[in-house]
BASEBA-171356 format. One record per atom (N, C-alpha, C): residue in one letter; x, y, z; residue number from 0. Coordinates in steps of 0.1 Angstrom, whole numbers, plus 5000, padded with zeros to 4 digits. Layout:
REM BASEBA-171356
PT|a|X|Y|Z|NUM
...
END
This chain:
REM BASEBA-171356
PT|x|5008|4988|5000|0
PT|x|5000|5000|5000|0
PT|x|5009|5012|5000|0
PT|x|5002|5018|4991|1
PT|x|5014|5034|4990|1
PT|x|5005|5041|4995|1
PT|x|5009|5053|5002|2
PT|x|5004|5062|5010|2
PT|x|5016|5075|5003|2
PT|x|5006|5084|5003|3
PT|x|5013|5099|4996|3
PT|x|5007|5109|5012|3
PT|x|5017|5120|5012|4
PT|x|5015|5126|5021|4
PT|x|5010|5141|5020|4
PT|x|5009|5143|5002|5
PT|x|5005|5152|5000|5
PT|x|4993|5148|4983|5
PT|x|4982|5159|4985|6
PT|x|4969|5155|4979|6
PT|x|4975|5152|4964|6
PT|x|4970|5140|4957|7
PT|x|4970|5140|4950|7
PT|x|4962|5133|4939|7
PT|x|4960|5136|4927|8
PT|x|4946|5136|4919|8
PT|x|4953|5127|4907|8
PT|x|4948|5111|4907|9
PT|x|4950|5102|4895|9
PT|x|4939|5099|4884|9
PT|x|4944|5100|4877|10
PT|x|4933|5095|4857|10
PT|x|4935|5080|4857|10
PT|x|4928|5075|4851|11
PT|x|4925|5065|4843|11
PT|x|4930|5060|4827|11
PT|x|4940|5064|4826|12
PT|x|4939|5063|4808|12
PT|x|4935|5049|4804|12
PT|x|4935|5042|4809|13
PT|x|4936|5027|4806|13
PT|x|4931|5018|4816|13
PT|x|4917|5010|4814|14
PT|x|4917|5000|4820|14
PT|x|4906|5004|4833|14
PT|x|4896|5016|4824|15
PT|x|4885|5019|4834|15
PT|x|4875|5015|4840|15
PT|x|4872|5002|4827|16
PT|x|4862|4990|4828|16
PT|x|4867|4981|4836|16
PT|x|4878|4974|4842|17
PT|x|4883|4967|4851|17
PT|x|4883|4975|4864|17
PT|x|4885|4987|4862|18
PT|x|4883|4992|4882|18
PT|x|4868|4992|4881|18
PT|x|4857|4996|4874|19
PT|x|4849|4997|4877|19
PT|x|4838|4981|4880|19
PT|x|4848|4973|4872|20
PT|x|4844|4958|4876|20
PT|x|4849|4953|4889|20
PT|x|4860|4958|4893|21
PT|x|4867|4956|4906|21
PT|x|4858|4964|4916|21
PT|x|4855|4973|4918|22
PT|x|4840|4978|4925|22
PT|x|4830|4975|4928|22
PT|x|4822|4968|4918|23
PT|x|4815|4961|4915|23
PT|x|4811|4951|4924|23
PT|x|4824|4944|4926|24
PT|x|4828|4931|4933|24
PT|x|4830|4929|4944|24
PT|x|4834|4946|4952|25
PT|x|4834|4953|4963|25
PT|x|4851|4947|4968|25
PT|x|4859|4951|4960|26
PT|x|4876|4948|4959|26
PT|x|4881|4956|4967|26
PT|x|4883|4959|4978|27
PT|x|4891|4970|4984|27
PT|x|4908|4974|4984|27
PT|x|4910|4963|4973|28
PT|x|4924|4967|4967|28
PT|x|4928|4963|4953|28
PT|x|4932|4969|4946|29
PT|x|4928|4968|4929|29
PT|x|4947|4970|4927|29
PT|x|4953|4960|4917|30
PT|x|4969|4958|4910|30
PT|x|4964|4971|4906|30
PT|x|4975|4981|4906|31
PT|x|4979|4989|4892|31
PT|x|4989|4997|4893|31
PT|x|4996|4999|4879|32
PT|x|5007|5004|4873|32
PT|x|5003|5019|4871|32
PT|x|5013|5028|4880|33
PT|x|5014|5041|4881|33
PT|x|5027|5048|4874|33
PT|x|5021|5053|4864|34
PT|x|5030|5066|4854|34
PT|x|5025|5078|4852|34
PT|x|5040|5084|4855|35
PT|x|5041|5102|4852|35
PT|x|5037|5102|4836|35
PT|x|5026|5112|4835|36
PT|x|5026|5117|4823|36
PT|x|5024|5128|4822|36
PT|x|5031|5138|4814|37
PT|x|5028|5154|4807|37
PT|x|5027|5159|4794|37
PT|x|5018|5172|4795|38
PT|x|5017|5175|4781|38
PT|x|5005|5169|4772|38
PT|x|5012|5161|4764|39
PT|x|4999|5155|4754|39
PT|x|5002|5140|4757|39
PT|x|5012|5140|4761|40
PT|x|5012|5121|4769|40
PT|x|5001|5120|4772|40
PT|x|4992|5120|4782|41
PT|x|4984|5110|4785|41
PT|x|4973|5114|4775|41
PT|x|4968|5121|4764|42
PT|x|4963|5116|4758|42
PT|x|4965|5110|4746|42
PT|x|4978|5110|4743|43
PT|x|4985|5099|4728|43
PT|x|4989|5084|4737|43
PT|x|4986|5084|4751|44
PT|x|4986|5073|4753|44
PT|x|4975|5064|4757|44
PT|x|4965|5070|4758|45
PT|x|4950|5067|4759|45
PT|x|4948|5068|4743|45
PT|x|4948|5071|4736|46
PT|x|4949|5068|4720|46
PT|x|4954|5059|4717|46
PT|x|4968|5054|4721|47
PT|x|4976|5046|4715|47
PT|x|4970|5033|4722|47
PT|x|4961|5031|4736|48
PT|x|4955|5020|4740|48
PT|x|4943|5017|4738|48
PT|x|4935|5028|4731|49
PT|x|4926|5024|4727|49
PT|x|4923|5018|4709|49
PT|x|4935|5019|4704|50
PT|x|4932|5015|4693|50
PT|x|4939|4996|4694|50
PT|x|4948|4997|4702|51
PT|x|4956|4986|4704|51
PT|x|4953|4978|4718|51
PT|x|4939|4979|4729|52
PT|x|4946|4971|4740|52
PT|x|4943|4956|4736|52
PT|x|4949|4953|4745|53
PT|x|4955|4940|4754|53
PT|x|4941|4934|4759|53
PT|x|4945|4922|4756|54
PT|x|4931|4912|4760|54
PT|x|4933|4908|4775|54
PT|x|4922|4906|4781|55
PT|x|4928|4897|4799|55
PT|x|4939|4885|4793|55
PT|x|4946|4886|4805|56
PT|x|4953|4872|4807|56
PT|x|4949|4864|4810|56
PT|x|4950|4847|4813|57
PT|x|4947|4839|4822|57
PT|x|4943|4839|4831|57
PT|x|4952|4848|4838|58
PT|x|4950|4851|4851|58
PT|x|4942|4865|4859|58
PT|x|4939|4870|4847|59
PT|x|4928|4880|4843|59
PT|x|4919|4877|4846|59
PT|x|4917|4868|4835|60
PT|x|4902|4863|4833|60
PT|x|4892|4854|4844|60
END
């Protein structure tokens, strides 16, 4: 568990339908991979995932 000690405000670019399935299911702790993005990054990267994601894994699924 990461703990920040000062306010901070995270996006979703990828993989919104999985937290909100993870909710759902009433998950009180959800994997995910946290990246700095600036500028127009996060939206050429939410572009670049939505034309191309990734199917579940095995272990996904």
């Amino acid at each position: 568990m990461i703990k920040s000690t000062r306010s901070v405000k995270y996006r979703i670019p990828d993989g919104a339908h999985r937290w909100h399935a993870y909710k759902e299911i009433g998950a009180t702790e959800i994997p995910v991979h946290i990246i700095t993005l600036d500028g127009l990054a996060p939206l050429l990267y939410a572009a670049k995932k939505a034309i191309g994601p990734l199917q579940l894994s095995e272990e996904e699924a």
